[in-house]
N, C-alpha and C positions, 0 to 999 in steps of 0.2 A: 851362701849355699853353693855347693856345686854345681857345674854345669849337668853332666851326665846323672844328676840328682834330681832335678829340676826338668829337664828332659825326660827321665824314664819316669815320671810323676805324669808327665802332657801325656804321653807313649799310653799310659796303663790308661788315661781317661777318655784317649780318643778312641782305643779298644775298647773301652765298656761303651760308649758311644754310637760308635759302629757296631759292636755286636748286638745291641737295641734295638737299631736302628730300621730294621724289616719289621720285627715284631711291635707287638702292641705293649708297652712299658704298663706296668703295673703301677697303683698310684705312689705303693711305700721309695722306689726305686727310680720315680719321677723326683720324690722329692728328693733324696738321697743325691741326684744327681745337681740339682738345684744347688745344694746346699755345697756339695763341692765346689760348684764352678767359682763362689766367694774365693777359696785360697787360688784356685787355678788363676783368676781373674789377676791376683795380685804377684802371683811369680811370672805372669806372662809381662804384667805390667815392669817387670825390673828387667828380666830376659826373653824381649818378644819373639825372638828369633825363634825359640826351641817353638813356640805356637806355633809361630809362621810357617815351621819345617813342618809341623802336622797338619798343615791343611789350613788353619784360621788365617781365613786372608785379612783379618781386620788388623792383626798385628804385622802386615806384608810391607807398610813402610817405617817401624818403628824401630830404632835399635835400641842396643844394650844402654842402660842408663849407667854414664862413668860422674855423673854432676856431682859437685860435692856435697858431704853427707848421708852420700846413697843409702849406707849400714842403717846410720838412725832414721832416714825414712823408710827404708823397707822394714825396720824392727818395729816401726810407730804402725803401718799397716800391718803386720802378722798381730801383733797386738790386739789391733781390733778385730780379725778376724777371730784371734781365741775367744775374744769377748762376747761375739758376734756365738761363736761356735757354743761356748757357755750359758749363756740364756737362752737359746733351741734348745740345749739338753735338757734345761730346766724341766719344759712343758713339753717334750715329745713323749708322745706315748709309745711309739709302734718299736718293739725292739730290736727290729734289724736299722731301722733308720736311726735309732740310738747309739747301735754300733758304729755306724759309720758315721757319727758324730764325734764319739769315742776316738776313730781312727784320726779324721779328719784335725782334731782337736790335740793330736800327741803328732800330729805330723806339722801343722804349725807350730807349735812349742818346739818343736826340733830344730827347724829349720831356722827358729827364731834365733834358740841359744848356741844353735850352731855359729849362725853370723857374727852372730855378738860374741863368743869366743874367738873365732878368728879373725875377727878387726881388733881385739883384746894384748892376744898375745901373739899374734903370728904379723912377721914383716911384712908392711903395705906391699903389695908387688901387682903389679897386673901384666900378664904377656900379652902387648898388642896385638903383636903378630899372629899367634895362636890364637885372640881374641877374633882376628879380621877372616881368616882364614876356618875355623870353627861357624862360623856365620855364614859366610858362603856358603860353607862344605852343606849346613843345614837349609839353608835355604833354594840354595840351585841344586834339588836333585836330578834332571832333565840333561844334568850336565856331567854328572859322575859317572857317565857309562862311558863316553866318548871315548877314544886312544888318545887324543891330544891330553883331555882331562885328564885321564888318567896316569898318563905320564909325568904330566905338572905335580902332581900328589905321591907319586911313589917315592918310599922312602928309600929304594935300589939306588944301588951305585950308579952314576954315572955313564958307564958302561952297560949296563944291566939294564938301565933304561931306554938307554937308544938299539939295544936290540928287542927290547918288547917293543919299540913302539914299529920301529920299524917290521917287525912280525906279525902287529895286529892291523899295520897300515896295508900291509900285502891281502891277510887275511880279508878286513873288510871291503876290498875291491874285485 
């Protein structure tokens, strides 16, 4: 699965989260969230990073798992999550927490047959460097504000750059 997949995935749940988060969670919406954090659990476990970048400091030293077989174990766990997701459905009564079993349960199947089609037919590739660099960029936000950082990042010419940086170096003094 994608990156910015898998991220706007953590993004939408540390928003419902947070937006909880004051108030008093109702119990359907406790569970509801419960029951997500089984797939969050398992996308964080393959791309900790995108966690990390939302705040879960428990994934703050882990990175992207490149080991071999990643596909078929990350496929072997959505797997169980559907199955997992599939026998809640059985027995849940309340129908909003059904829907969001419903949701939960085609967004794993997605993700699942997504991987598995494109370790299928698409060429192995992985960009390190976009790999190394995407990780940082997530995980050091404290750092993406700075003029030096900034400069390191922009896709500007060469020229372009060193007159911003030197612009915002005057500016910030």
């Amino acid at each position: 699965m994608s990156r910015p997949v898998i991220t706007s995935v953590l993004a939408f749940a540390a928003c419902v989260a947070s937006a909880v988060a004051g108030a008093e969670v109702p119990a359907w919406l406790a569970q509801s969230n419960q029951d997500a954090n089984v797939l969050l659990e398992v996308q964080a476990k393959y791309a900790p990073e995108g966690a990390s970048g939302l705040g879960v400091e428990r994934y703050d030293s882990e990175v992207l798992d490149l080991r071999p077989r990643v596909v078929a174990r990350e496929s072997l766990d959505l797997r169980a999550v559907e199955a997992r997701y599939g026998q809640l459905l059985k027995s849940e009564t309340d129908p909003r927490v059904r829907d969001d079993l419903e949701i939960l349960l085609k967004a794993a199947w997605d993700q699942r047959v997504t991987l598995e089609l494109d370790d299928r037919l698409m060429l192995p590739y992985f960009d390190l460097p976009q790999g190394i660099y995407s990780s940082y960029w997530i995980s050091a936000p404290r750092l993406r504000d700075t003029p030096r950082r900034w400069c390191a990042c922009s896709a500007t010419s060469a020229r372009r750059r060193a007159t911003s940086c030197r612009l915002r170096s005057t500016r910030t003094t």
